[in-house]
KEPAKOL-827993 format. One record per residue (C-alpha): residue number from 0; y, z, x. Coordinates in nm, 3 decimals, decimal comma, m for minus. Example, Ala and Ser with C-alpha at 12.3 -4.5 7.8 and 13.67 -1.06 7.14 Angstrom:
// KEPAKOL-827993
[rec 0 [m0,450 0,780 1,230]]
[rec 1 [m0,106 0,714 1,367]]
END
This chain:
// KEPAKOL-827993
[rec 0 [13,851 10,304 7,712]]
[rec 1 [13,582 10,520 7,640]]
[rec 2 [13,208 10,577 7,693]]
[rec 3 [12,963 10,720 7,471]]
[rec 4 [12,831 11,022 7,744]]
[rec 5 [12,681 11,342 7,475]]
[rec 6 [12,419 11,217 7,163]]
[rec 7 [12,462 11,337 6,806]]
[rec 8 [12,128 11,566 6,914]]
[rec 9 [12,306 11,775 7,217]]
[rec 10 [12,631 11,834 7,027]]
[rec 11 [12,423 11,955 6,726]]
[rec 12 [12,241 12,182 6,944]]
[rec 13 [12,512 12,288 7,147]]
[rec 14 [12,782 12,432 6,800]]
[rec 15 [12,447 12,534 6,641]]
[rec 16 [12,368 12,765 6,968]]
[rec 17 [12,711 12,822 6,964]]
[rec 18 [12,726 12,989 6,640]]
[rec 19 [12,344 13,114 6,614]]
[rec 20 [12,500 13,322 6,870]]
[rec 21 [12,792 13,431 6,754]]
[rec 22 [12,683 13,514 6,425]]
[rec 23 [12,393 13,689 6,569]]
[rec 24 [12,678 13,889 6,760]]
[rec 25 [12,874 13,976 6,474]]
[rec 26 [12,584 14,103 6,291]]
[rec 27 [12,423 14,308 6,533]]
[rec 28 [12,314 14,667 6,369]]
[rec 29 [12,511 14,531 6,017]]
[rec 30 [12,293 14,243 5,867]]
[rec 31 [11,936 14,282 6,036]]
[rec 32 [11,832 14,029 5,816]]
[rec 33 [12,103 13,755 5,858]]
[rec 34 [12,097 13,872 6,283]]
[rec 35 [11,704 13,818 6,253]]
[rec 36 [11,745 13,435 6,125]]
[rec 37 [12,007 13,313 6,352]]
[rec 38 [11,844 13,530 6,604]]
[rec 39 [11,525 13,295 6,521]]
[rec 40 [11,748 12,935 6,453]]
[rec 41 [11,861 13,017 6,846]]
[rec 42 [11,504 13,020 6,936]]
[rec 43 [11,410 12,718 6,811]]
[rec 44 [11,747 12,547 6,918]]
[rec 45 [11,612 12,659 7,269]]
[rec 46 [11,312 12,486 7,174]]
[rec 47 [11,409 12,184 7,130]]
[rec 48 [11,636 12,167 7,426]]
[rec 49 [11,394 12,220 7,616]]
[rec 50 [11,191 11,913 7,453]]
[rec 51 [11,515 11,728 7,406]]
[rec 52 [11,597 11,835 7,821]]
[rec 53 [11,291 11,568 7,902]]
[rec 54 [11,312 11,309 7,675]]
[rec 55 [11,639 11,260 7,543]]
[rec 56 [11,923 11,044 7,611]]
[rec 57 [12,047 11,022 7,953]]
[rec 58 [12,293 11,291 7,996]]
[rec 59 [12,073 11,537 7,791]]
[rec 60 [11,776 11,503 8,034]]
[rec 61 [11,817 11,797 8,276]]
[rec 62 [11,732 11,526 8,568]]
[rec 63 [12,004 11,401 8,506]]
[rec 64 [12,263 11,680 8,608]]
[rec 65 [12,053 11,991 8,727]]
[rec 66 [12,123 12,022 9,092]]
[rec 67 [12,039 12,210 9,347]]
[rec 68 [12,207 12,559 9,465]]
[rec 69 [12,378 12,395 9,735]]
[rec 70 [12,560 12,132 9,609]]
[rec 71 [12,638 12,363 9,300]]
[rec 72 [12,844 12,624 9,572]]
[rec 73 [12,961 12,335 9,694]]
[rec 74 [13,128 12,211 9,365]]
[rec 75 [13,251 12,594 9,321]]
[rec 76 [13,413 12,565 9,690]]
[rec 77 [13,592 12,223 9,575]]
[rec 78 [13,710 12,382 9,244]]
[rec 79 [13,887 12,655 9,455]]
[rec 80 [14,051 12,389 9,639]]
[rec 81 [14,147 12,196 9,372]]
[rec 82 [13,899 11,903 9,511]]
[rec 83 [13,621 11,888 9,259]]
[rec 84 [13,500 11,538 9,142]]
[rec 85 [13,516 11,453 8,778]]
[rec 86 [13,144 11,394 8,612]]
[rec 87 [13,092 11,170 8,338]]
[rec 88 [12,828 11,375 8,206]]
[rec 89 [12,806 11,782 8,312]]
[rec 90 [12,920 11,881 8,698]]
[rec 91 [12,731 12,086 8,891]]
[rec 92 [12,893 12,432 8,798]]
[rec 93 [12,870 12,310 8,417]]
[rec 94 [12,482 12,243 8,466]]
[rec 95 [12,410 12,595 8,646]]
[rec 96 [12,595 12,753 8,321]]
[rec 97 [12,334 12,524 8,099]]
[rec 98 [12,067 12,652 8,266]]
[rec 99 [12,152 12,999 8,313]]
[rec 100 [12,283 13,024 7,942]]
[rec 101 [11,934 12,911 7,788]]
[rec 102 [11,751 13,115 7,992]]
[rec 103 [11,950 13,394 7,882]]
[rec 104 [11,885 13,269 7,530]]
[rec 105 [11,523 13,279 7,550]]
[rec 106 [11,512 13,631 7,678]]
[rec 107 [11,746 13,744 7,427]]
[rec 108 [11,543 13,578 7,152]]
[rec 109 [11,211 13,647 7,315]]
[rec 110 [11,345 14,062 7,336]]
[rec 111 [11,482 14,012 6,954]]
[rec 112 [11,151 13,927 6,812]]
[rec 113 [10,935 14,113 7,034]]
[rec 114 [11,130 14,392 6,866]]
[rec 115 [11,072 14,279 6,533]]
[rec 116 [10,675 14,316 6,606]]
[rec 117 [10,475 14,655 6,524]]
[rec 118 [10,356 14,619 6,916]]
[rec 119 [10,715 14,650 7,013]]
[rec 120 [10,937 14,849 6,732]]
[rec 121 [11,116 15,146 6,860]]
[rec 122 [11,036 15,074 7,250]]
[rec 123 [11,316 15,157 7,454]]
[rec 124 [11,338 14,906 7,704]]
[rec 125 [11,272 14,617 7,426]]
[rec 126 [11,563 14,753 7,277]]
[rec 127 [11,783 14,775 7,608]]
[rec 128 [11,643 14,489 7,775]]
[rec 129 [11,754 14,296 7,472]]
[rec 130 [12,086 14,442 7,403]]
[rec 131 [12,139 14,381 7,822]]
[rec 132 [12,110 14,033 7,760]]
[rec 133 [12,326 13,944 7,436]]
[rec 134 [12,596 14,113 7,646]]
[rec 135 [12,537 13,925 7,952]]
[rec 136 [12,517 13,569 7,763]]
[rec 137 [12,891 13,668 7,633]]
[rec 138 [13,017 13,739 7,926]]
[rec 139 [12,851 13,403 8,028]]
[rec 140 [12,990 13,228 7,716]]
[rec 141 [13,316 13,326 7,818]]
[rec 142 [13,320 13,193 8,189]]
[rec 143 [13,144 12,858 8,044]]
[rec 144 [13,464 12,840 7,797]]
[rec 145 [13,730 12,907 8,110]]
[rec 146 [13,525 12,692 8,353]]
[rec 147 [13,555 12,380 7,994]]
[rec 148 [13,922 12,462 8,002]]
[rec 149 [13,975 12,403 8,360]]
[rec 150 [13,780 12,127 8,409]]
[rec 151 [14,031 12,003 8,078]]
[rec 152 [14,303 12,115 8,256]]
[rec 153 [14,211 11,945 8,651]]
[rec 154 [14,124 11,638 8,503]]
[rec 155 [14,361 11,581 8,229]]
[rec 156 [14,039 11,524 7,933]]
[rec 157 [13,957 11,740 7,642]]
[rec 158 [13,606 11,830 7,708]]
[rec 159 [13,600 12,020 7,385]]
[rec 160 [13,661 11,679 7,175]]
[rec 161 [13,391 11,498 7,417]]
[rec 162 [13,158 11,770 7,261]]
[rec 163 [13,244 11,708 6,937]]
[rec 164 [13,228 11,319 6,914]]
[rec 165 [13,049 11,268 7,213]]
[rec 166 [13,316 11,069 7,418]]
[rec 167 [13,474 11,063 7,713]]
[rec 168 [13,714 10,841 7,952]]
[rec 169 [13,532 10,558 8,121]]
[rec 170 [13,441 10,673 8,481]]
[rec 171 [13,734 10,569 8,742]]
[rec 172 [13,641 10,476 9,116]]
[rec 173 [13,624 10,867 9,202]]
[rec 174 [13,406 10,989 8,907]]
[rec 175 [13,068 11,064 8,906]]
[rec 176 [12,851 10,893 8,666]]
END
């Protein structure tokens, strides 16, 4: 049995971010043009996150799994073990790598365009600050796509599939919902 856990409106943001970005890293100093619009399609992705973050459906509402520093080293602790709790919707260490990805995003964005702007062209640390960022938000993309494939792995669920039609196993007496 399965429950319905992501909306059509998170998954849609969430392989639209995920290839605003890496288009935008593909075509960095090739296709200004083509890096400029997915640089800008990112932006407003953010946007409506953001928007989406407060109003949406239950698991898209950051008060539903934003949590505090604490409990997320705490969930990091149990994953060393081998003790961390399933969540129906996204753990702790999932929802710190939410939160630090899109604010990564919006300084990458904000740094693109700012760039973009006669106030801004040519300045160095515009430049750096932005280029800084993109690579920090791959390395980031890559430890969010180990951290989905362990979390696959520990508790035997393809969280990729969940992402793509929004699904995921029923929560069992130990799960968090």
């Amino acid at each position: 049995m399965q429950v319905k856990v992501w909306d059509p409106l998170v998954r849609i943001f969430h392989w639209g971010l995920a290839a605003s970005f890496a288009i935008a890293w593909i075509t960095a100093d090739e296709w200004d043009a083509l890096h400029h619009w997915v640089g800008y399609a990112a932006g407003g992705l953010i946007a409506f996150r953001l928007i989406w973050g407060l109003i949406g459906s239950r698991y898209a509402r950051f008060s539903q799994f934003i949590r505090r520093p604490s409990v997320v080293m705490a969930y990091l602790g149990d994953i060393i073990t081998g003790r961390e709790n399933r969540y129906i919707g996204h753990n702790p260490a999932g929802a710190a790598m939410i939160v630090a990805l899109i604010i990564g995003m919006i300084g990458c964005a904000l740094t693109g365009w700012m760039y973009t702007t006669d106030a801004f062209w040519g300045v160095d640390w515009v430049e750096e600050t932005h280029e800084f960022l993109a690579n920090a938000l791959l390395a980031l993309v890559l430890v969010h796509i180990a951290g989905v494939l362990l979390a696959s792995l520990r508790h035997h669920e393809n969280l990729v599939r969940a992402m793509i039609n929004g699904r995921k196993r029923v929560a069992g007496s130990d799960d968090i919902s």
